[in-house]
NUTORKE-875430 format. One record per residue: x, y, z of N, C-alpha, C, O in turn; residue in three letters; residue number from 0. Coordinates in steps of 0.02 Angstrom, whole numbers, m for minus. Atoms other than C-alpha are relative to their C-alpha. Layout:
N
<<X, Y, Z>, <X, Y, Z>, <X, Y, Z>, <X, Y, Z>, 'ALA', NUM>
...
END
This chain:
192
<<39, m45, 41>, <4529, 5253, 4591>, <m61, m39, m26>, <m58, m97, m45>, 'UNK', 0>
<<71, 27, 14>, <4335, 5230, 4552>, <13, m33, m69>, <72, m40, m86>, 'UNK', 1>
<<m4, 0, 64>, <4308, 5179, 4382>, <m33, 48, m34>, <m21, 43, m94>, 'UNK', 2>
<<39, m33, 13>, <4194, 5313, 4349>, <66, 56, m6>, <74, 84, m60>, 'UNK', 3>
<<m54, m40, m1>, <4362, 5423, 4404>, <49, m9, m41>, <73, 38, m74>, 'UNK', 4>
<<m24, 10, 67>, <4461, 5333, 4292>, <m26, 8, m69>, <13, 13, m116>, 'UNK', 5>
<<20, m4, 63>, <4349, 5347, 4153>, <m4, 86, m26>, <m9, 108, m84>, 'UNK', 6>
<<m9, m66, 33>, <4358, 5541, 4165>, <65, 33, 1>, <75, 85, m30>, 'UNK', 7>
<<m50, m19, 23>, <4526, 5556, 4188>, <46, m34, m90>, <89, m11, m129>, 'UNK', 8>
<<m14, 15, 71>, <4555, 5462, 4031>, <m45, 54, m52>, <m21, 72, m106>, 'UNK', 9>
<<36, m53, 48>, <4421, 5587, 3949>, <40, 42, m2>, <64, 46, m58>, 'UNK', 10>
<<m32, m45, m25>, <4513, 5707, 4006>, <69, 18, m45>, <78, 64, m85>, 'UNK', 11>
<<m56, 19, 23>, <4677, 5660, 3957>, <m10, m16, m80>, <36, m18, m121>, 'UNK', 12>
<<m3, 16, 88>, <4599, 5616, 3775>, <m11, 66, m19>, <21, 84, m68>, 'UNK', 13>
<<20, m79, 25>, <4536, 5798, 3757>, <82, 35, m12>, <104, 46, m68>, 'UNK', 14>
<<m29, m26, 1>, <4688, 5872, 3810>, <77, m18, m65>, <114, 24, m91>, 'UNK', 15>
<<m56, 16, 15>, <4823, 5757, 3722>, <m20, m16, m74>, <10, 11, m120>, 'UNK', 16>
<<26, 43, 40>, <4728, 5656, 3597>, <59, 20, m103>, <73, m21, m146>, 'UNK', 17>
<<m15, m32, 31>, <4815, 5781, 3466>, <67, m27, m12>, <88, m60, m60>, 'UNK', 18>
<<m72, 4, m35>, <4976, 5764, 3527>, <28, m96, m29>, <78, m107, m64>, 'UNK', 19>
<<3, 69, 3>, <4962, 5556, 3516>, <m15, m24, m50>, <6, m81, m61>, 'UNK', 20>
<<9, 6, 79>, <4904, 5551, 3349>, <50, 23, m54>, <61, 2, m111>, 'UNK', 21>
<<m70, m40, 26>, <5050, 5665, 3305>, <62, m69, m30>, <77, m99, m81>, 'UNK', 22>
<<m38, 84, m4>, <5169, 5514, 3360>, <m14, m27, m35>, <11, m23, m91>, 'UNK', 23>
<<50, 81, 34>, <5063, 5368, 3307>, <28, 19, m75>, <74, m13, m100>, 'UNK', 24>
<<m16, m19, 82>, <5074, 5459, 3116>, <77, 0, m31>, <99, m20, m85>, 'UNK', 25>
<<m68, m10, 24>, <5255, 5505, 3129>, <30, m69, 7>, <91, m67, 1>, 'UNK', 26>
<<m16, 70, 4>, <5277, 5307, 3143>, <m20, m21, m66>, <9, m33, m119>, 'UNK', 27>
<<42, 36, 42>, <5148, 5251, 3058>, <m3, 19, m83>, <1, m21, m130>, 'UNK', 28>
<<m20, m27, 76>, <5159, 5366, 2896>, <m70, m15, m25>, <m71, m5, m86>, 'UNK', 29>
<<80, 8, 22>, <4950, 5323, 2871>, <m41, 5, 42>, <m54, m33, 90>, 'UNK', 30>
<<55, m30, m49>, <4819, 5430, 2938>, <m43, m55, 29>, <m40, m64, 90>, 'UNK', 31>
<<23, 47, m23>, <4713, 5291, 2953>, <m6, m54, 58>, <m49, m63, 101>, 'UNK', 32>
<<m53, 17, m45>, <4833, 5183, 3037>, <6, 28, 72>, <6, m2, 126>, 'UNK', 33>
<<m18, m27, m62>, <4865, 5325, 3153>, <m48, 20, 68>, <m37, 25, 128>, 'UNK', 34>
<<77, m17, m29>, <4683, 5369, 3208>, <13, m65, 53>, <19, m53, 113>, 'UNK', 35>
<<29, 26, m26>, <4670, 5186, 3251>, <49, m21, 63>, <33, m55, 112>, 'UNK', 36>
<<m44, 34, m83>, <4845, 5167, 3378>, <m31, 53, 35>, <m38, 35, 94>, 'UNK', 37>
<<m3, m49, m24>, <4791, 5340, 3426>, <m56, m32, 53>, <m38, m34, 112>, 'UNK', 38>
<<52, 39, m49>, <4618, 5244, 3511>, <23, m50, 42>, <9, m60, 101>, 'UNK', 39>
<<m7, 54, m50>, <4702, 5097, 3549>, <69, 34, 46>, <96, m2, 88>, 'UNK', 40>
<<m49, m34, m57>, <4840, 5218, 3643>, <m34, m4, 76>, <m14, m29, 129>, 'UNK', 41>
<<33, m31, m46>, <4708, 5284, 3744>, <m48, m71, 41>, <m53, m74, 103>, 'UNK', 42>
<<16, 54, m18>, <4620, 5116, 3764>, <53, m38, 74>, <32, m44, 132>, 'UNK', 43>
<<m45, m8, m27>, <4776, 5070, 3843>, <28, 27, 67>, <56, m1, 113>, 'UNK', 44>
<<m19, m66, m63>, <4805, 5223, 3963>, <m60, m22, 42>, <m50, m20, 103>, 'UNK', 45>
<<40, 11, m40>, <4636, 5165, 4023>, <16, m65, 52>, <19, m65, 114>, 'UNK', 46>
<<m18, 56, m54>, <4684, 4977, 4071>, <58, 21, 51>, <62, m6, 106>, 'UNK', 47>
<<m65, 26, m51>, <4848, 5018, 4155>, <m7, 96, 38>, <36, 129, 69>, 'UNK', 48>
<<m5, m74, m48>, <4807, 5198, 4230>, <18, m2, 82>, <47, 41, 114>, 'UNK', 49>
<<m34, 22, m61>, <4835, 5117, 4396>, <72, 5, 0>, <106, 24, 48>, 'UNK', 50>
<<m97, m9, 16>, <5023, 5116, 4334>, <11, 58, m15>, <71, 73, m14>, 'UNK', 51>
<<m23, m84, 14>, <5025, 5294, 4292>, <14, 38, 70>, <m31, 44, 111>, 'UNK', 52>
<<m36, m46, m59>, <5141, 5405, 4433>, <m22, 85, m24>, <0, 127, m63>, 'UNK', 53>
<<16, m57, 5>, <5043, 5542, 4456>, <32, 48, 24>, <m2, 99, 21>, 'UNK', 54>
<<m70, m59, m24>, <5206, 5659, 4533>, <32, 5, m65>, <80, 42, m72>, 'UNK', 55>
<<m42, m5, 88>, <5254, 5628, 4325>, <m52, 50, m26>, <m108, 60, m2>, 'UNK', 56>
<<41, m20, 51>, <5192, 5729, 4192>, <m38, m58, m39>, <m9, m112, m44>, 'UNK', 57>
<<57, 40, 14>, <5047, 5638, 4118>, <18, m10, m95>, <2, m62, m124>, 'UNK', 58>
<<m22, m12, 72>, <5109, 5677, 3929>, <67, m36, m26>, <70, m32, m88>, 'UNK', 59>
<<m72, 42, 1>, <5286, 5575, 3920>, <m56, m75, m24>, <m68, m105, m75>, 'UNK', 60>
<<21, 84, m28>, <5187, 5413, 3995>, <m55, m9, m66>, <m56, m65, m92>, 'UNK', 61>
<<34, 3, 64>, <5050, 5455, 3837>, <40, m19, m52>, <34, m72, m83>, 'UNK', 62>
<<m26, 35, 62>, <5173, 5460, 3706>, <48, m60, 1>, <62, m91, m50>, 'UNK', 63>
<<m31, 85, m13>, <5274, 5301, 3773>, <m61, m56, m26>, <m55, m96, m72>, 'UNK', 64>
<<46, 32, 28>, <5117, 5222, 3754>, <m28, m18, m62>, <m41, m76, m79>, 'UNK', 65>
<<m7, m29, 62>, <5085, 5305, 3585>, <42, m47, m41>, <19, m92, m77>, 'UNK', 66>
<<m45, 37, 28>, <5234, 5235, 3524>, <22, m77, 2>, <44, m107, m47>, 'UNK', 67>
<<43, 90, m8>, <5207, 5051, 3574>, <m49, m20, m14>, <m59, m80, m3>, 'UNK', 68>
<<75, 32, 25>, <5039, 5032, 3508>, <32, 38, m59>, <m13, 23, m98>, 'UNK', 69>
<<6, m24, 72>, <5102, 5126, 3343>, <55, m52, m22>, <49, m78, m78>, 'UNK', 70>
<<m53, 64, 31>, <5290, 4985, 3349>, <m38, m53, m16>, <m29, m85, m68>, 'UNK', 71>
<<35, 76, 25>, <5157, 4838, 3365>, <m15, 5, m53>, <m2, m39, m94>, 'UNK', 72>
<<40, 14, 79>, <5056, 4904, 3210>, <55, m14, m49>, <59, m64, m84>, 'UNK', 73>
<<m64, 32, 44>, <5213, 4904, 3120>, <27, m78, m8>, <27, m114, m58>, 'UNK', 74>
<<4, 69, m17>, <5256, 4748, 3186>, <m39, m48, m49>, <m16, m89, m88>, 'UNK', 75>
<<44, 42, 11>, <5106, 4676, 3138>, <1, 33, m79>, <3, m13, m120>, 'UNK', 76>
<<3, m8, 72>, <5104, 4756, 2969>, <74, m45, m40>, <73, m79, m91>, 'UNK', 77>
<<m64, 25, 47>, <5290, 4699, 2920>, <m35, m63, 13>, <m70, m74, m36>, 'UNK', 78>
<<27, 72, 23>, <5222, 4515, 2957>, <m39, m11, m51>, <m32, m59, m89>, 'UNK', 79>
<<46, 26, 61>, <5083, 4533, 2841>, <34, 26, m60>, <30, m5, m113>, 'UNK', 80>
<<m43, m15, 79>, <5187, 4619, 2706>, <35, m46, m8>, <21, m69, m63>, 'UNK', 81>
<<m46, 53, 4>, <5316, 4486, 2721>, <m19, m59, m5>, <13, m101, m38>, 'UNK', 82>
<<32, 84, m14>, <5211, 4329, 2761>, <m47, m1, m61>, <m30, m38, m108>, 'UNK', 83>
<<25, 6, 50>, <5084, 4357, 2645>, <4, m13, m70>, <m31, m54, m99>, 'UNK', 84>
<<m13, 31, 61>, <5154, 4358, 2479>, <24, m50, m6>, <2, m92, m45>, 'UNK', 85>
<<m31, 70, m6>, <5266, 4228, 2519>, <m55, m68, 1>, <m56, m116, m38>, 'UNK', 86>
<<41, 41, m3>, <5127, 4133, 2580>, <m46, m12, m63>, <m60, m70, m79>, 'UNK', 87>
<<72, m17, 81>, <4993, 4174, 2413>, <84, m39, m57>, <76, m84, m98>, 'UNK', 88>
<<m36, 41, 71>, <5174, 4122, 2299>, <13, m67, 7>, <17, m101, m44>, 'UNK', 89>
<<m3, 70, m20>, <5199, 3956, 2389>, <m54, m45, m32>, <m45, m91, m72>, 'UNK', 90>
<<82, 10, 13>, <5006, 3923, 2370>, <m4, 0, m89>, <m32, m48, m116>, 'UNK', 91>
<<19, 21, 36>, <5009, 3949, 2210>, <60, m47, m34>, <41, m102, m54>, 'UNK', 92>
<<m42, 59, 6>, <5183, 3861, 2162>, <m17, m63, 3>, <m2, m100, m44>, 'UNK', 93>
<<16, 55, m14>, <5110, 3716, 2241>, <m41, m26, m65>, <m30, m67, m109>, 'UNK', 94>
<<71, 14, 49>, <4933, 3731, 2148>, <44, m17, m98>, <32, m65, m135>, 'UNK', 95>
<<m29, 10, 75>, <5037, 3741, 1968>, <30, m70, 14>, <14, m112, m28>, 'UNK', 96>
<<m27, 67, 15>, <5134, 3583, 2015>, <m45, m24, m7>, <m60, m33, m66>, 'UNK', 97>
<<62, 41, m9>, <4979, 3492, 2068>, <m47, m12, m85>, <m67, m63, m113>, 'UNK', 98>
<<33, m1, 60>, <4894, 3558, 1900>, <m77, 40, 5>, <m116, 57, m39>, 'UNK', 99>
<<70, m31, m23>, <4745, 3635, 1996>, <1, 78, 39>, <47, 98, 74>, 'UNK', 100>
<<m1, m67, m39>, <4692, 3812, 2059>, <m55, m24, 53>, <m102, m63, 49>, 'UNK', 101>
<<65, 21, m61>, <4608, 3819, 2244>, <m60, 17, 4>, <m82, 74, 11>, 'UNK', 102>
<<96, m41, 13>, <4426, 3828, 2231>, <m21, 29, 66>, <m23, m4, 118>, 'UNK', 103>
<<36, m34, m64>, <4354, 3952, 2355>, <m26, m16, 45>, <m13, m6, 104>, 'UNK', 104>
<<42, 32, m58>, <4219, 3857, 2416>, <40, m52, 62>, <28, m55, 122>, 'UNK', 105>
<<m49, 30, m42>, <4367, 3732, 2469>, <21, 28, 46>, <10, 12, 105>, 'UNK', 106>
<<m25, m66, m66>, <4456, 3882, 2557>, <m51, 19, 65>, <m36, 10, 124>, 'UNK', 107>
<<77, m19, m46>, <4270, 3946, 2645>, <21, m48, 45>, <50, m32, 97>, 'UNK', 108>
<<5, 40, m35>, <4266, 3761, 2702>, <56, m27, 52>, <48, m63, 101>, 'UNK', 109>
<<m72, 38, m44>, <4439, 3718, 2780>, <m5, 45, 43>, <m5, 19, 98>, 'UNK', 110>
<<m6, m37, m23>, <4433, 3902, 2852>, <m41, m10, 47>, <m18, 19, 96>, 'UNK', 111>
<<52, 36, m46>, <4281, 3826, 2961>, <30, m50, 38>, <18, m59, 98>, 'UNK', 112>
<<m36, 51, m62>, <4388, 3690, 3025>, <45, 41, 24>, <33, 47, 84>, 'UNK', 113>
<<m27, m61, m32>, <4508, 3825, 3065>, <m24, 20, 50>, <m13, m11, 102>, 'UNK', 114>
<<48, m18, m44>, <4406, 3907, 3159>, <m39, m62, 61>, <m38, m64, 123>, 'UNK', 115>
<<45, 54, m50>, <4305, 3767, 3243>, <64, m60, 48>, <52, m91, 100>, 'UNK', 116>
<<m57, 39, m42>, <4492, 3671, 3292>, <25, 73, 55>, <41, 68, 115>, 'UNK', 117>
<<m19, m54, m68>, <4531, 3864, 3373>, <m52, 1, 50>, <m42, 9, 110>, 'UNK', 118>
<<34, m16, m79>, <4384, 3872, 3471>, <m6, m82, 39>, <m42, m96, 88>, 'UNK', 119>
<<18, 62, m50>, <4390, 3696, 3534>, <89, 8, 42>, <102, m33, 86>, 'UNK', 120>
<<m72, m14, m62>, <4588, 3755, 3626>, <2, 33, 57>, <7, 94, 61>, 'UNK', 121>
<<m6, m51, m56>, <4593, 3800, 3788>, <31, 81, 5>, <85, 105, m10>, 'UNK', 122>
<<m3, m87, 9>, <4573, 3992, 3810>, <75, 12, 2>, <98, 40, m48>, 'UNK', 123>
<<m77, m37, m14>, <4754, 4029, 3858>, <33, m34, m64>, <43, m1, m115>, 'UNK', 124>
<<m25, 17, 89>, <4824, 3930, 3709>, <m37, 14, m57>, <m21, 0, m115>, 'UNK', 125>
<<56, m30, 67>, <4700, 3992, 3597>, <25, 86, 7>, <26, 115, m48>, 'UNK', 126>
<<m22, m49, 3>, <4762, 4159, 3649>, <69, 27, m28>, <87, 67, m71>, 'UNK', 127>
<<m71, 10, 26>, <4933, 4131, 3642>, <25, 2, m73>, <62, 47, m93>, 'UNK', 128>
<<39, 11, 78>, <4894, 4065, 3447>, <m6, 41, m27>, <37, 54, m70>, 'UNK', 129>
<<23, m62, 21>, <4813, 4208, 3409>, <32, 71, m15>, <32, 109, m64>, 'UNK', 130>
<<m40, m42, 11>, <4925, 4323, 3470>, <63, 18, m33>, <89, 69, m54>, 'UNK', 131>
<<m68, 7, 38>, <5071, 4259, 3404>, <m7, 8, m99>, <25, 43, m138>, 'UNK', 132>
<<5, 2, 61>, <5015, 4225, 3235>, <m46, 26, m45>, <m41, 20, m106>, 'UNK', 133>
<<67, m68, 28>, <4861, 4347, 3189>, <30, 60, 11>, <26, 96, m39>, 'UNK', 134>
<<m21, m40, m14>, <4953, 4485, 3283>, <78, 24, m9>, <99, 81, m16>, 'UNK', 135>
<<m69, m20, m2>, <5139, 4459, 3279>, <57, 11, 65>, <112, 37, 68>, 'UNK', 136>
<<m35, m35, m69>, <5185, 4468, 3464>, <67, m55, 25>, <67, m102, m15>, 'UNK', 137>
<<m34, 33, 4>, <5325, 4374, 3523>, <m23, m20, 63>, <m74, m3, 95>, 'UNK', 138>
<<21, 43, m66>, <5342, 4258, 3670>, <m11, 45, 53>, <m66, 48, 80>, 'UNK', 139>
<<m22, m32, m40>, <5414, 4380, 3783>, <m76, 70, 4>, <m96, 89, 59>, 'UNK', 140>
<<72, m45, m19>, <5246, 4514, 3761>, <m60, m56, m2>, <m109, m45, 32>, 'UNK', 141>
<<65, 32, m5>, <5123, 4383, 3736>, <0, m33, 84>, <m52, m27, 116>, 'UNK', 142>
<<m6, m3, m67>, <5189, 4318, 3917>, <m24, 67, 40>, <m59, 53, 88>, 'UNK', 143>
<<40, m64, m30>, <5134, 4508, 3980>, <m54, 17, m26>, <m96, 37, 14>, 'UNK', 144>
<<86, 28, 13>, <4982, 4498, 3890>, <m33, m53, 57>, <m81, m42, 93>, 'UNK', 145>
<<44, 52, m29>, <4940, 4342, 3972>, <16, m14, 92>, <m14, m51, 131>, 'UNK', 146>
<<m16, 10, m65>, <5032, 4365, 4141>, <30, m71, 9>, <0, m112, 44>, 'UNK', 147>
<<m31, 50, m10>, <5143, 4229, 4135>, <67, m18, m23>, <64, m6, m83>, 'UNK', 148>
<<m55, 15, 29>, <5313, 4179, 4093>, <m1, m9, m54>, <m56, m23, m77>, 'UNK', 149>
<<m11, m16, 72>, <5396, 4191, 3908>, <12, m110, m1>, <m33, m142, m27>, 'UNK', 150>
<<m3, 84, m19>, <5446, 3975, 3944>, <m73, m26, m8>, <m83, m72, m47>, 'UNK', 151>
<<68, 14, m9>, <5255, 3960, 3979>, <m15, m1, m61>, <m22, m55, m91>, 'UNK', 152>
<<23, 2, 67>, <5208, 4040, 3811>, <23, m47, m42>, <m18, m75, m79>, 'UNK', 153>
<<m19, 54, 54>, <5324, 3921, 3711>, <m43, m60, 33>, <m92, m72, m2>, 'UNK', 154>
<<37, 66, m16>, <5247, 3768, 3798>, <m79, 5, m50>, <m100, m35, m93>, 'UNK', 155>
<<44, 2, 16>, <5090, 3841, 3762>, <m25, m6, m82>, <m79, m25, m104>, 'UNK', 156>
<<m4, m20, 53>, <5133, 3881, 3587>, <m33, m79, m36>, <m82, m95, m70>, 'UNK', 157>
<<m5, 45, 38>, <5184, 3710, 3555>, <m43, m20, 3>, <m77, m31, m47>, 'UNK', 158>
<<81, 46, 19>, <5033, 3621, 3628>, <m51, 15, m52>, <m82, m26, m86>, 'UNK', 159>
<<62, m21, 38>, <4914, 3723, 3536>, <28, m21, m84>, <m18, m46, m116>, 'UNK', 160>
<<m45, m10, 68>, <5026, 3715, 3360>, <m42, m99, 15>, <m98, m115, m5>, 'UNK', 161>
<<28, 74, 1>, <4998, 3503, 3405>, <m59, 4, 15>, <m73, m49, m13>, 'UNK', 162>
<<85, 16, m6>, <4823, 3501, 3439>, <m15, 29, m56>, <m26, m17, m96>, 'UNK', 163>
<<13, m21, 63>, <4789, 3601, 3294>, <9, m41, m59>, <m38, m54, m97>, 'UNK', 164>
<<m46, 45, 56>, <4889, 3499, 3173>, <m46, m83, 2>, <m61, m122, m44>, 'UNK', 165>
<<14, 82, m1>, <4817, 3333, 3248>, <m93, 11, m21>, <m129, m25, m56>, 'UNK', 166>
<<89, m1, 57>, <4618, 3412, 3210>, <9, 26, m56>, <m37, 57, m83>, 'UNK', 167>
<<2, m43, 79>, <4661, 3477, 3058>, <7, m55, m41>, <m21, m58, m96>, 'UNK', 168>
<<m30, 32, 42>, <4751, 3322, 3012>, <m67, m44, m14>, <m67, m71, m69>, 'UNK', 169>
<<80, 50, m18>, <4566, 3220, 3045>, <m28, 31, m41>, <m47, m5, m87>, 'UNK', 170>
<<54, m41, 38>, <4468, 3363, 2959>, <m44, 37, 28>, <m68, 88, 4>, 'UNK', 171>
<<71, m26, m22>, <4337, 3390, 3081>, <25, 69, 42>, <m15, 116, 46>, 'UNK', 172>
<<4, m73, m24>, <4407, 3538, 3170>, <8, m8, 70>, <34, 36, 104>, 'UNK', 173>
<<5, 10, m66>, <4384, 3449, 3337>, <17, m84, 15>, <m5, m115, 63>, 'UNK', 174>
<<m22, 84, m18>, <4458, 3259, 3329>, <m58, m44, m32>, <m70, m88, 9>, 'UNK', 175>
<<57, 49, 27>, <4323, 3163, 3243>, <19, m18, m49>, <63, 22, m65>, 'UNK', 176>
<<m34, 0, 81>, <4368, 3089, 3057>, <m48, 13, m31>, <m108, 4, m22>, 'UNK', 177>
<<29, m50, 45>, <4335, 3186, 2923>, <49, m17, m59>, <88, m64, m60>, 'UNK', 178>
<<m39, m17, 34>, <4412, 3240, 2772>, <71, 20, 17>, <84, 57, 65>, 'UNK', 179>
<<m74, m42, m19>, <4603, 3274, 2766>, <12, 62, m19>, <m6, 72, m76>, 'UNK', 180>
<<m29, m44, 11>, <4671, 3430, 2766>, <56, 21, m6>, <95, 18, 42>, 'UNK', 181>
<<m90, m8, 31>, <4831, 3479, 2686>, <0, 28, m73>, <m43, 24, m117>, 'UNK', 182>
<<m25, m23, 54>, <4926, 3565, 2558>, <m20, 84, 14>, <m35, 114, 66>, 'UNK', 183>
<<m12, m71, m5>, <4931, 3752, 2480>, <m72, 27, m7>, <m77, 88, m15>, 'UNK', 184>
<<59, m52, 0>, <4745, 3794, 2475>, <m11, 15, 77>, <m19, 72, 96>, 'UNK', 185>
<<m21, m23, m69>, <4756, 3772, 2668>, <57, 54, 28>, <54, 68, 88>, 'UNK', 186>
<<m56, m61, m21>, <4909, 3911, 2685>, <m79, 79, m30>, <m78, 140, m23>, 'UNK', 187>
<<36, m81, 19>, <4762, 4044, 2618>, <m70, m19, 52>, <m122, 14, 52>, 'UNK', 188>
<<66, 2, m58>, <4633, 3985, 2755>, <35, 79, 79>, <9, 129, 103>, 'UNK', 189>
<<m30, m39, m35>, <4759, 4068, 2878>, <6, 83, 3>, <14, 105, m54>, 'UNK', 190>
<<m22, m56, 26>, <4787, 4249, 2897>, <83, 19, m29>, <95, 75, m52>, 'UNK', 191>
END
């Protein structure tokens, strides 16, 4: 199929269903908001893998399967941040009260830069891996079908990246050079 053909049978299929898939998405999700946005990334979705769609099926099943996997991840990904987050912000500050100090922002800004500057110096596939696991919530076993590769693979990859990270972070510079150290609980709020 063209891409031009795919791109109107996905029109197509958003006109007719789009309703229908948002329905789902909500009756998960329980926030309009929320539901709008699996409802796009449903259809997003239906576009990459429309090659996998059995067109002797009804076209409406294979939507709301979809539907409902892009609306479990958001969940997914929401219970992590409901759960991780506070935990993480009471640690952070636990710490800060022992210590005697609150984390100054600009500190946060700045570490969040080595953050950043140690992720983009990881090779793409472990930088993905990273990402997905711990921005998103995915486990080994989907981040391996994300990435086309074995769930064994992803842990390897996990770990390397988890150690390279740790070893520029532990330097400061973001990328192996010495720097400032980085550590403690104002670093847990650089993270998402």
């Amino acid at each position: 199929m063209t891409g031009t053909a795919r791109r109107e049978a996905v029109e197509q299929a958003y006109r007719d269903h789009a309703d229908d898939v948002y329905r789902v998405a909500y009756a998960l999700l329980r926030d309009p908001e929320a539901a709008v946005d699996a409802t796009h990334d449903a259809f997003a979705r239906a576009y990459e893998r429309w090659e996998a769609y059995d067109a002797r099926r009804p076209l409406r099943p294979w939507l709301m399967t979809i539907a409902a996997n892009v609306a479990r991840d958001a969940l997914r990904r929401r219970r992590v941040r409901t759960l991780a987050i506070p935990a993480i912000a009471a640690q952070a500050r636990a710490t800060d009260a022992a210590s005697g100090h609150a984390a100054d922002p600009a500190e946060i800004a700045s570490r969040r830069a080595l953050v950043e500057a140690a992720l983009d110096g990881l090779e793409p596939r472990a930088r993905a891996a990273l990402v997905l696991r711990h921005y998103h919530g995915y486990d080994h076993a989907e981040i391996a079908t994300i990435l086309g590769t074995a769930p064994g693979t992803v842990g390897s990859l996990l770990s390397r990246a988890h150690a390279t990270l740790r070893a520029r972070l532990d330097d400061g510079s973001g990328a192996g050079a010495a720097g400032p150290r980085v550590g403690g609980a104002a670093d847990r709020e650089v993270l998402p």
